[in-house]
TIKE-10853 format. One record per residue (C-alpha): x, y, z; residue number from 1; chain. Coordinates in Angstrom, 3 decimals. Layout:
! residues N
       east      north         up   pos   unit
          X          Y          Z   NUM      A
...
! end
This chain:
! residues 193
       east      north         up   pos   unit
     46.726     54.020    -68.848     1      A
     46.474     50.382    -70.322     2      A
     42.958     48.184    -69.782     3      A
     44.936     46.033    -67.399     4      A
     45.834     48.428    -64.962     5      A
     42.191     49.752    -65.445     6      A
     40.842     46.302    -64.519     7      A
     42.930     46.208    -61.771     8      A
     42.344     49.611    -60.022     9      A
     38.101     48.845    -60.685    10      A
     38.783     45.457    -59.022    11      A
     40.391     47.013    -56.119    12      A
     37.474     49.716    -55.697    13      A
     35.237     47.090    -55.923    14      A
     37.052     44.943    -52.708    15      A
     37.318     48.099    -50.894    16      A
     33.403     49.221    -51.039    17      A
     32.623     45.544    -50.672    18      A
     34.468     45.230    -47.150    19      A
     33.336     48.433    -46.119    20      A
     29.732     48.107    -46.562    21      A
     30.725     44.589    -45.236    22      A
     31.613     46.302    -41.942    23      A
     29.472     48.682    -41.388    24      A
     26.418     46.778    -42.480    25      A
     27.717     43.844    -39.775    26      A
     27.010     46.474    -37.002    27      A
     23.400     47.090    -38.090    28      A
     21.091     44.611    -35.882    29      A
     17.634     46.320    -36.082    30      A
     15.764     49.115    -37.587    31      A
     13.829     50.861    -35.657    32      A
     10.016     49.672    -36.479    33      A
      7.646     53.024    -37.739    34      A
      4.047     52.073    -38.699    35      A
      2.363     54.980    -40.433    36      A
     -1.582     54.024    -40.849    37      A
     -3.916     56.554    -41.915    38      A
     -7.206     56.056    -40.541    39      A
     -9.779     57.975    -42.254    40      A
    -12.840     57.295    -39.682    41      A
    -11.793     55.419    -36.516    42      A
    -15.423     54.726    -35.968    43      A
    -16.864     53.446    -39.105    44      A
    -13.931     51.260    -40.362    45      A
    -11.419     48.875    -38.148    46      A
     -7.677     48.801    -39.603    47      A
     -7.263     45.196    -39.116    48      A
     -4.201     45.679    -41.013    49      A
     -2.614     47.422    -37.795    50      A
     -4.906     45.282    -35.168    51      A
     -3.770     42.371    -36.381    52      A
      0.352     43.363    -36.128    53      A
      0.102     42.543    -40.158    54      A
      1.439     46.330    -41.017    55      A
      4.539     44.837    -38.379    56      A
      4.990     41.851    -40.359    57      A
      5.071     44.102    -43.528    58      A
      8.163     46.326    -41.719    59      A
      9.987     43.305    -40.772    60      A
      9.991     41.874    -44.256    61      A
     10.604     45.032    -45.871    62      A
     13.903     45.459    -43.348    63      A
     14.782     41.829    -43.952    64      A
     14.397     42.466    -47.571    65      A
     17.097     45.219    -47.607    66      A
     19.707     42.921    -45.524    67      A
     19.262     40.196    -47.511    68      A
     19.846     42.661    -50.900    69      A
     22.962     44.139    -49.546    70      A
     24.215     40.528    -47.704    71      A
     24.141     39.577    -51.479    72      A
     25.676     42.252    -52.714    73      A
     28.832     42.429    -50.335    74      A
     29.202     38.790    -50.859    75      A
     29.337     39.262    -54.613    76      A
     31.522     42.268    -54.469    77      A
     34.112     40.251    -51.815    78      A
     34.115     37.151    -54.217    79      A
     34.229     39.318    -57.337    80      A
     37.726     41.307    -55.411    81      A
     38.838     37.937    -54.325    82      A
     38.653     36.291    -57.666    83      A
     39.417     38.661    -60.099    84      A
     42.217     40.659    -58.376    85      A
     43.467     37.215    -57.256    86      A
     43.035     35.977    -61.158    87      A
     45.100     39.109    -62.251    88      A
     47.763     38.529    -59.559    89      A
     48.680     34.998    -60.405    90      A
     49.115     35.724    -64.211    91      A
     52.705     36.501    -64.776    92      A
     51.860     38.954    -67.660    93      A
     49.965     41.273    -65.635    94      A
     51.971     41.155    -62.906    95      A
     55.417     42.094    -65.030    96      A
     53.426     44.739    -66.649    97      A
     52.613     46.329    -63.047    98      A
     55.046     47.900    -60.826    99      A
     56.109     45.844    -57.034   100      A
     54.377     48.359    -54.828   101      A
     51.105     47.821    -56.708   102      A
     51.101     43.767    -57.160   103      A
     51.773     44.245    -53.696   104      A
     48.824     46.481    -53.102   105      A
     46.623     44.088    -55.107   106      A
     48.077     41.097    -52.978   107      A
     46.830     42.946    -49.591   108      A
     43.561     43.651    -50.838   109      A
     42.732     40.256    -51.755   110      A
     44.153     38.887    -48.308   111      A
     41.575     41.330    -47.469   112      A
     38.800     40.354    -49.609   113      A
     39.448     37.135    -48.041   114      A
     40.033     37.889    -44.804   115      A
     36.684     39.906    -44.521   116      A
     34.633     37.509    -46.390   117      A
     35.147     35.230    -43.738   118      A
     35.095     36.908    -40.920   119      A
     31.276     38.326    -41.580   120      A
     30.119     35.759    -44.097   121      A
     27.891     37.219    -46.519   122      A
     26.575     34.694    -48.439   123      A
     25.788     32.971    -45.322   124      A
     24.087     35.957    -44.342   125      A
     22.174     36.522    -47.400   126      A
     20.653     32.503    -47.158   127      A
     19.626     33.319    -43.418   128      A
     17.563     36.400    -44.609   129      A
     16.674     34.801    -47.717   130      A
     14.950     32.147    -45.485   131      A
     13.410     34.783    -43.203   132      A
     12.402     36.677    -46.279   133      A
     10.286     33.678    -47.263   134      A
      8.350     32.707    -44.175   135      A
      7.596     36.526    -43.433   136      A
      5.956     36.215    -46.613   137      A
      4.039     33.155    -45.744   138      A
      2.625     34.360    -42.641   139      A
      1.711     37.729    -44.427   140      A
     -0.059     35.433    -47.045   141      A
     -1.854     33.844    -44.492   142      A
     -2.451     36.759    -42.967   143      A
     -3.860     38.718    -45.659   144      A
     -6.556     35.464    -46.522   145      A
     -7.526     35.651    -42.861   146      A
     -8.153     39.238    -42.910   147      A
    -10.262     38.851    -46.367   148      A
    -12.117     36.520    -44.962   149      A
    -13.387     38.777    -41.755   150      A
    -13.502     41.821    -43.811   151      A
    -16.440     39.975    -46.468   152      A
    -17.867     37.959    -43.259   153      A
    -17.176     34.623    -44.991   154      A
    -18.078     32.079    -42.671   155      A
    -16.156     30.179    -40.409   156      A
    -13.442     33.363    -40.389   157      A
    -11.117     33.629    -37.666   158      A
    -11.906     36.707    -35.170   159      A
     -8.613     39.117    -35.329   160      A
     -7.351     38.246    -31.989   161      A
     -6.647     34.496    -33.283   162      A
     -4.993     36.604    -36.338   163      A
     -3.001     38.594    -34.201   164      A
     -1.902     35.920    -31.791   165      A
     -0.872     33.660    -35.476   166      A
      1.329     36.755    -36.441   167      A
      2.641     37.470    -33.236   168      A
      3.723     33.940    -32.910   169      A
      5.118     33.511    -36.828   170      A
      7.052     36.972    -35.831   171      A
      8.458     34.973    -32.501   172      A
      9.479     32.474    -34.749   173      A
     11.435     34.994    -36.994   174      A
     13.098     36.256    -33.712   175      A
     13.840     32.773    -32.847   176      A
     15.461     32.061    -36.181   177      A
     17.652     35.629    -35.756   178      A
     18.833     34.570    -32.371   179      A
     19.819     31.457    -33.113   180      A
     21.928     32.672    -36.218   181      A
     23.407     35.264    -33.859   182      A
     24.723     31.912    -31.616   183      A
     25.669     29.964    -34.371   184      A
     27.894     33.066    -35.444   185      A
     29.249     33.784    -31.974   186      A
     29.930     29.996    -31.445   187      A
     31.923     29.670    -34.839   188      A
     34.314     33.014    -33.830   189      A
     35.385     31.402    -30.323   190      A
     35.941     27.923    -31.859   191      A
     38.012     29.604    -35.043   192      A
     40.175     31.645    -32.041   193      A
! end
């Protein structure tokens, strides 16, 4: 077997997996949210971790995390089918070297590469959870320095209901952001049909 035709059959692979775990991924909305806490003496020490809905926050990011990883990856795998399959198709060498059925092969997974790519937009994907990613972070941050601060009895610290009501409404926010990225992905599908 000659490194071309090597290169080629890893390429296709590659689109294959890619638009799969495209697909199935697409399908995925929400994981289902399981806070473990221990609590080693209920009466002697308050988890203000798991008052405050900061061990929440923590599960969302953690889930938002792992789309944003594989959003990144299937958008890397599509363009990596899309351009280097496509790259070997349109040089004439490789394509004399390689029998019809598979340039044509080749051809139909990089109309699918392409096809798939923008259909469930990855990379725009990836940004949107990126962005999530990043202001899960900042409320945890925020969070965390609240929580210090009533744990050492530093003055002026703000009592955990006004840190629970902060996350709650920086986790609204996050919702927010999710539904409207659901609309603006509906609303582009009826306008492209």
């Amino acid at each position: 077997m000659n490194i071309e035709l090597l290169a080629v059959l890893i390429s296709a692979l590659s689109s294959i997996i890619a638009a799969l775990l495209t697909g199935i991924f697409s399908k995925i909305k929400k994981f289902k949210i399981i806070s473990h806490v221990k609590k080693k003496d209920v009466l002697v020490k308050t988890d203000y971790a798991d008052d405050s809905r900061l061990t929440e926050a923590k599960e969302l990011l953690r889930q938002q995390e792992i789309k944003s990883k594989l959003n990144k990856g299937a958008s890397n795998f599509l363009s990596f089918s899309q351009y280097v399959i496509g790259g070997i198709l349109a040089s004439s060498f490789i394509q004399q070297s390689l029998s019809k059925e598979i340039v044509g092969i080749f051809g139909v997974l990089v109309l699918f590469s392409s096809l798939v790519n923008q259909k469930y937009r990855p990379d725009v994907q990836y940004r949107s959870y990126l962005s999530r990613c990043i202001e899960l972070k900042k409320l945890i941050r925020q969070a965390e320095d609240n929580i210090f601060a009533l744990e050492k009895n530093i003055g002026n610290a703000s009592p955990i209901h006004d840190i629970r009501a902060m996350i709650s409404n920086g986790l609204a926010d996050i919702e927010r952001l999710e539904l409207e990225d659901i609309i603006i992905y509906k609303s582009n599908i009826f306008k492209k049909q």
